[in-house]
C-alpha positions as CSV (number, residue, x, y, z in Angstrom):
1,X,13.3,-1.2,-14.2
2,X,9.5,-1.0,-14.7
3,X,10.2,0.3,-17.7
4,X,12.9,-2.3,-19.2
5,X,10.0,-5.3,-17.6
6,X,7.6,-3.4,-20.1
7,X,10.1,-3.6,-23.1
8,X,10.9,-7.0,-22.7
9,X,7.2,-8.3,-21.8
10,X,8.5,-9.7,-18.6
11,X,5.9,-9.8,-15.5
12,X,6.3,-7.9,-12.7
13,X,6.0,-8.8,-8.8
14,X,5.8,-6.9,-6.3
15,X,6.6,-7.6,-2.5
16,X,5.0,-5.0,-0.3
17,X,6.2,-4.2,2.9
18,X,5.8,-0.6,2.6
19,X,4.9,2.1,6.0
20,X,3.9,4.9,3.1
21,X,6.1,7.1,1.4
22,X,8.4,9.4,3.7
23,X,6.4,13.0,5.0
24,X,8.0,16.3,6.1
25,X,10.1,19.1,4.7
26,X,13.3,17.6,4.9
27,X,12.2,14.2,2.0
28,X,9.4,17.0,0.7
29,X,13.2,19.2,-0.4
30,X,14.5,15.6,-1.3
31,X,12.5,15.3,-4.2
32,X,10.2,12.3,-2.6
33,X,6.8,13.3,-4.6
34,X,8.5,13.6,-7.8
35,X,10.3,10.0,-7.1
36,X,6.9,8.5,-5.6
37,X,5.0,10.3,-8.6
38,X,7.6,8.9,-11.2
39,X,7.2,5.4,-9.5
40,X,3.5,5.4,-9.8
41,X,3.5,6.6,-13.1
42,X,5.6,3.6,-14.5
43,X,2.8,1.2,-12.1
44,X,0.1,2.5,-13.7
45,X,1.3,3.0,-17.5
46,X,3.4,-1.2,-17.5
47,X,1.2,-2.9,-19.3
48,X,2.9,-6.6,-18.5
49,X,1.1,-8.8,-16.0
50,X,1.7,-7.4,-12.3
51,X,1.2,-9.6,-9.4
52,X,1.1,-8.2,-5.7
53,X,1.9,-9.7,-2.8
54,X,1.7,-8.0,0.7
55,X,4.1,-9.5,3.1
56,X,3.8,-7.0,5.7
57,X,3.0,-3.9,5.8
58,X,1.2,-1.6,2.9
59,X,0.1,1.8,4.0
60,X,-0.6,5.1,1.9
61,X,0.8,6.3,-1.1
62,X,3.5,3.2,-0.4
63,X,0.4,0.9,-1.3
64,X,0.0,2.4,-4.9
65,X,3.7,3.0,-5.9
66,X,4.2,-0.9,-5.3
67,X,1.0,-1.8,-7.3
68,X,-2.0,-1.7,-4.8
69,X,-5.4,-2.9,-5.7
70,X,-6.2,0.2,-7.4
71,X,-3.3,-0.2,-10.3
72,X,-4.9,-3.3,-11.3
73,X,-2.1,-6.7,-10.6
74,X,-3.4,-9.7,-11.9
75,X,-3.8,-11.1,-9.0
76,X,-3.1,-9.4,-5.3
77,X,-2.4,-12.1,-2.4
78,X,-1.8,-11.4,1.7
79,X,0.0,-13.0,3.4
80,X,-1.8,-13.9,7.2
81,X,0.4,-11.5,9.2
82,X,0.3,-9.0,6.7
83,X,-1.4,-5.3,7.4
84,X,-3.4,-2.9,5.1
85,X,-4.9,0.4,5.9
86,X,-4.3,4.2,4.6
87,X,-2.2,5.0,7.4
88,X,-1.1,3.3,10.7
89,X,-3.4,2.8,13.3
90,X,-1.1,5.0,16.1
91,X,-0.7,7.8,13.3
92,X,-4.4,8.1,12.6
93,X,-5.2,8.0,16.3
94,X,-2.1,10.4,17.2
95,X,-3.4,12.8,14.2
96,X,-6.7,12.6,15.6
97,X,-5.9,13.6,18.6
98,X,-3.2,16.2,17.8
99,X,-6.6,18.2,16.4
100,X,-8.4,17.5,19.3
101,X,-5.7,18.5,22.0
102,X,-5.7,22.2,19.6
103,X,-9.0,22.5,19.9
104,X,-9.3,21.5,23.9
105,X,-6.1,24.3,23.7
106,X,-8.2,26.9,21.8
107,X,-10.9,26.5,24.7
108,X,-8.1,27.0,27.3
109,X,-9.1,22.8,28.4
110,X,-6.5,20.3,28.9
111,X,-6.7,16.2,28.7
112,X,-5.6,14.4,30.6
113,X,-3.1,11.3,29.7
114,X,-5.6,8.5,30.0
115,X,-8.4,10.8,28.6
116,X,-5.7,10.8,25.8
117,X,-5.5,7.2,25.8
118,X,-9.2,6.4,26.1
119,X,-9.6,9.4,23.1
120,X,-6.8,6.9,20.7
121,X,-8.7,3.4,21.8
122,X,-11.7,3.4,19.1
123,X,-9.2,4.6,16.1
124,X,-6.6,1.7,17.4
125,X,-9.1,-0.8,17.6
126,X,-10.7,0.1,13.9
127,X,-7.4,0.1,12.9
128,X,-6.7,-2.8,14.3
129,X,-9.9,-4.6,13.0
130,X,-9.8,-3.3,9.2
131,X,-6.4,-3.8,8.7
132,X,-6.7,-7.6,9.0
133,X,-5.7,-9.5,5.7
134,X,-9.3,-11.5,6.9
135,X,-11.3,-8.5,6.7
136,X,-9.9,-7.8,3.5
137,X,-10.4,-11.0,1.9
138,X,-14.1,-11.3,3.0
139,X,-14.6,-8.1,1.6
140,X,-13.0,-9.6,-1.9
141,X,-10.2,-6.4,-1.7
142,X,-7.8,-9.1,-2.4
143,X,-7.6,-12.4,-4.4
144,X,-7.0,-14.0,-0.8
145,X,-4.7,-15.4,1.8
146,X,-1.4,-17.5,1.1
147,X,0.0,-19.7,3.2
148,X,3.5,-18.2,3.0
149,X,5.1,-21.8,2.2
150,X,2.6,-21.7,-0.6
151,X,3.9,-18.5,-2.5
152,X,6.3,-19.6,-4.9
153,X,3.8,-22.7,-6.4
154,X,0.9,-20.0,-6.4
155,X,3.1,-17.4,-8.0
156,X,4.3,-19.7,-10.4
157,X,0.7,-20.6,-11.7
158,X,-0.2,-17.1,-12.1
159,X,2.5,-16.1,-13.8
160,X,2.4,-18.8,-16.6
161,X,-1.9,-18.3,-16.8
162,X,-1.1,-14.7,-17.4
163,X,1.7,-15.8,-20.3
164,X,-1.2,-17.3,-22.0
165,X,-2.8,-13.8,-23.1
166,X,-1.1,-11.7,-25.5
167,X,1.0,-8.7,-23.9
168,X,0.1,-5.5,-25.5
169,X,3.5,-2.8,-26.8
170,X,4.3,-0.8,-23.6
171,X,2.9,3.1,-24.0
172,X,5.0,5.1,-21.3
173,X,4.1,8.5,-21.0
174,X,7.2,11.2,-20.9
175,X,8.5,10.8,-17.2
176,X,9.6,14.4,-15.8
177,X,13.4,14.5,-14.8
């Protein structure tokens, strides 16, 4: 699809509500990093205007197969309720404390269930903090906030401003099947 956009110089948006890309043996044997590798590849090689728009969610390696900051859109809006971060804040806090229950184990310690939760509350609430589509746009990550009414007319203007500069030939790389 990325591909055919590139061909025919049309834009491309994007609509993230993305947790990350699937973990574990079981999508690892499905063939999900050559999928989310070929994915990214096509982001980062379209050479059409991209525009981003995070609806909901965009964690992880999700965040740059759907055209993050870092693959350069156009323009990349939020939406309020939207959320940003690497990961989730209760899988960075459960990962976190998954290494620290091992080492309390290696020690022959235990922790207790609200030592546990008391361990998880900093991560949660810097999670909770950075993730904000506020603390992202005051930190310029992110050409700001839309009011979600406001999307289409927003989207509409960006689209025909990028129309106004020329659109170079697409140069795809060879994409391994």
């Amino acid at each position: 699809f990325i591909e055919l956009c590139c061909q025919s110089k049309v834009p491309i948006l994007f609509l993230q509500n993305i947790t990350g890309f699937m973990v574990g043996k079981k999508y690892e044997q499905g063939g999900i990093a050559k999928d989310g590798a070929k994915m990214v590849h096509a982001v980062a090689n379209a050479q059409v205007p991209k525009f981003t728009v995070i609806i909901g969610a965009s964690n992880g390696a999700g965040n740059y197969g759907m055209c993050g900051r870092s693959y350069s859109p156009r323009l990349l809006f939020m939406w309020p309720n939207s959320r940003i971060s690497v990961m989730g804040g209760e899988q960075a806090a459960g990962v976190l404390l998954s290494v620290k229950l091992q080492q309390l184990k290696d020690r022959g310690q235990t922790m207790s269930p609200e030592e546990q939760k008391a361990f998880m509350a900093p991560t949660l609430a810097k999670y909770e903090e950075e993730g904000s589509p506020y603390y992202s746009t005051a930190r310029i990550w992110d050409d700001g906030i839309l009011d979600p009414c406001q999307t289409r007319d927003v989207l509409g203007l960006s689209i025909a401003m990028s129309l106004n500069a020329p659109i170079p030939d697409p140069k795809m790389g060879v994409f391994r099947m």
